[in-house]
N, C-alpha and C positions, 0 to 999 in steps of 0.2 A: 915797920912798913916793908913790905915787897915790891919790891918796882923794878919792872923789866922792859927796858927803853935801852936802846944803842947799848944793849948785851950786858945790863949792868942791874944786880940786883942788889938790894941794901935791904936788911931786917930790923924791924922794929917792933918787939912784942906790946909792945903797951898800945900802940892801936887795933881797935877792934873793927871800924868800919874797912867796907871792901868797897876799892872799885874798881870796877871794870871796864877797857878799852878797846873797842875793835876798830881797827885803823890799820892807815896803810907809815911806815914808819917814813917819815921828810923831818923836816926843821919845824913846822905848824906843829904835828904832832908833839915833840923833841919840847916845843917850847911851854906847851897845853900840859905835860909831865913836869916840867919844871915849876909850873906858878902849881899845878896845883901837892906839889910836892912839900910845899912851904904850908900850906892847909893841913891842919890834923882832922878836918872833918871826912877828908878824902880817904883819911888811913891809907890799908895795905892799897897799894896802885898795883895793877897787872895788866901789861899791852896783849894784845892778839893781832895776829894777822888777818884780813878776810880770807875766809873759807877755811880756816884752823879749827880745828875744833874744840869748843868751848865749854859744854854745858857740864862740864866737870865742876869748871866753877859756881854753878848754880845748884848743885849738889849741897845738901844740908844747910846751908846757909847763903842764898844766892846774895848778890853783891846790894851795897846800899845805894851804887853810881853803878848807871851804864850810859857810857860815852859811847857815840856811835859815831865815826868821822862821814860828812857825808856822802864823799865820793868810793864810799866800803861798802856802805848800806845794801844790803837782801832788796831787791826789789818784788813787789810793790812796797817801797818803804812804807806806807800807811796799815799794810797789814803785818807789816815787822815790827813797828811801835805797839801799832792795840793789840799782839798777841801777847811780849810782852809785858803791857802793861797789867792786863787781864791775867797772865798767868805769876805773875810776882808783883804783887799787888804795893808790896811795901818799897818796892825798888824804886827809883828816881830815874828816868832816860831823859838823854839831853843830845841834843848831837850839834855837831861843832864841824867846820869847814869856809873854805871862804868863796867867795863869790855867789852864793846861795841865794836863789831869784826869791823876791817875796812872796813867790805864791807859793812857793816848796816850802817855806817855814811856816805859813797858814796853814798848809794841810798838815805838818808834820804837828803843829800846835792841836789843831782837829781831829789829828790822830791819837792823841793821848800824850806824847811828849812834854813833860814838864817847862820845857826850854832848849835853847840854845846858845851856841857861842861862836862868835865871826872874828872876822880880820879888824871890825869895828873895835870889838873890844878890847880894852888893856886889861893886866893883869889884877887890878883892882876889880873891876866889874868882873872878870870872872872867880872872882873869891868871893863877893857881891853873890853872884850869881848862884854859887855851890851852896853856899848857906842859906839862903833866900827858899832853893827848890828842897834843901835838906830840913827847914821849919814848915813844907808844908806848902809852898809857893810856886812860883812860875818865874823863870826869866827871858824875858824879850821886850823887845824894841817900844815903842810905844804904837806907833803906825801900825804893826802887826796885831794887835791888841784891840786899835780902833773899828779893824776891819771887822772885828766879829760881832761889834754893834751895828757897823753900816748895811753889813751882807745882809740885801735883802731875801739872797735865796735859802735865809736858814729860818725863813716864816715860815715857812711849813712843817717845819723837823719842831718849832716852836709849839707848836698849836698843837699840833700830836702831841706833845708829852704833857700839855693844859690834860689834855681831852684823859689821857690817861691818869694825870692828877685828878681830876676829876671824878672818874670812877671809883675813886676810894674814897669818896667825901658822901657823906647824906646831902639833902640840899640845904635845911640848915646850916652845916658843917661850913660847905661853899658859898653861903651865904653870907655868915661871920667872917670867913676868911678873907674873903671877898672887902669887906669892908674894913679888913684889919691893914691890907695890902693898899689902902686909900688913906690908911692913916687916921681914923676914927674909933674914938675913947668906947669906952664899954658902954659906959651910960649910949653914946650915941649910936651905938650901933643896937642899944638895945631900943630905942628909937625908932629907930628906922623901922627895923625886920617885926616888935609889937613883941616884943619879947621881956620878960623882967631882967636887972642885972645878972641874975643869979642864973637864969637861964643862960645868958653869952658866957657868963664864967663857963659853966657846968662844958658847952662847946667848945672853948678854947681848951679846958684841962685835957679837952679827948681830942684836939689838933694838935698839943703840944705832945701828947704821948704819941702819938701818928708819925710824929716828925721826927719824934728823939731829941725835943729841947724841952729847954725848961723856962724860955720869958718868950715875949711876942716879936723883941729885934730879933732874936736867935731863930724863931718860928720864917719871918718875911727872910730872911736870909735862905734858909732851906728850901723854902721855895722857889726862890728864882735861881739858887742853885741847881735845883732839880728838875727848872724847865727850861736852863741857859743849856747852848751847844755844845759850849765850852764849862768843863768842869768847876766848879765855884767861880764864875765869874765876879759874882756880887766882891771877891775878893780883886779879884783884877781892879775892878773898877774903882775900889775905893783904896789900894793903891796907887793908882794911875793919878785919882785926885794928891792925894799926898805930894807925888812928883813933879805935877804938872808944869812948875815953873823952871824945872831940870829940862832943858829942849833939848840936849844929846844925850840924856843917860839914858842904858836899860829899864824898863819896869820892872821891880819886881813884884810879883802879886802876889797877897798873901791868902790860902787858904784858910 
């Protein structure tokens, strides 16, 4: 492990994950290096300073963790997460600081950021949290989670990506789908729309190739992945059930 925090490096060849840290160096940071020091998921740890220059490290194998402190942060931070994320597709970003209004971690969650880490949490939830985002997850809060079902103003961004789901459906297609998303057996949707069974199979085999699955939960899944705001929500939310009776932990959501 490489880890460069209060001038001190330690090697460890037998990890192979990277991560990567831009922050400003205090005792928060000092301590965000230590818990996650005790992680082997973390592997090599390498600090940065803001405005160091970095993309050395993103060179050949960019890192598997990018911590971003948020008082470091490139402004507009929302377009320094979703370049990011967009341009290192397989990387995790997270960012960590304290006193963080909840509307800067709503946007920072909307911006593509896998999660976050506060003064909330202890050193459990943030090892929680590292593995949680490292299988494919989210880490935050529960209330910050909630708000992305309540926000009315994301109907619209909703209905757009229907309408362009839509365009790649026969009406058929949207038809079947349509009632697959209600919850209705083959027989009954063959019912409905005057179709034989063999007929909604024959639709469903060319909705499941469309979508890149192979059964019809994995099918309703992709879909309201693909027209939530928030990347795989359908995973957030059936996390969030899992926890719900946890009133102060993190959620973690699983993709």
């Amino acid at each position: 492990m490489l880890i460069q925090a209060a001038g001190r490096q330690i090697t460890d060849a037998k990890l192979t994950h990277k991560t990567l840290i831009i922050a400003r160096q205090d005792f928060f940071v000092d301590g965000i290096v230590r818990i996650l020091n005790t992680s082997a998921i973390a592997g090599n740890i390498v600090c940065v300073s803001p405005g160091e220059p970095c993309m050395r490290h993103f060179v050949g194998s960019p890192p598997d963790f990018l911590l971003v402190q948020e008082d470091s942060r490139p402004e507009p931070v929302e377009d320094f997460i979703s370049g990011m994320v967009k341009g290192f597709p397989g990387m995790h970003v997270l960012v960590f600081g304290q006193s963080m209004p909840d509307d800067y971690l709503y946007r920072i969650i909307q911006s593509g950021a896998h999660g976050y880490f506060n003064e909330k949490m202890n050193a459990e939830h943030i090892l929680m949290g590292l593995e949680a985002v490292s299988n494919g997850g989210y880490w935050a809060e529960r209330h910050i989670m909630e708000r992305f079902i309540s926000d009315q103003s994301l109907l619209d961004g909703i209905q757009n990506r229907v309408r362009k789901l839509d365009e790649r459906l026969t009406v058929r297609e949207a038809e079947v789908l349509e009632l697959i998303m209600q919850g209705l057996s083959t027989g009954e949707i063959a019912e409905r729309i005057f179709l034989s069974n063999q007929g909604v199979k024959a639709h469903l085999t060319t909705l499941f190739r469309k979508f890149n699955v192979k059964n019809r939960s994995q099918l309703i899944l992709a879909v309201l992945d693909e027209v939530s705001p928030v990347k795989s929500i359908t995973g957030l939310f059936r996390q969030a059930l899992q926890d719900c009776r946890q009133q102060e932990q993190p959620v973690a959501a699983q993709r």
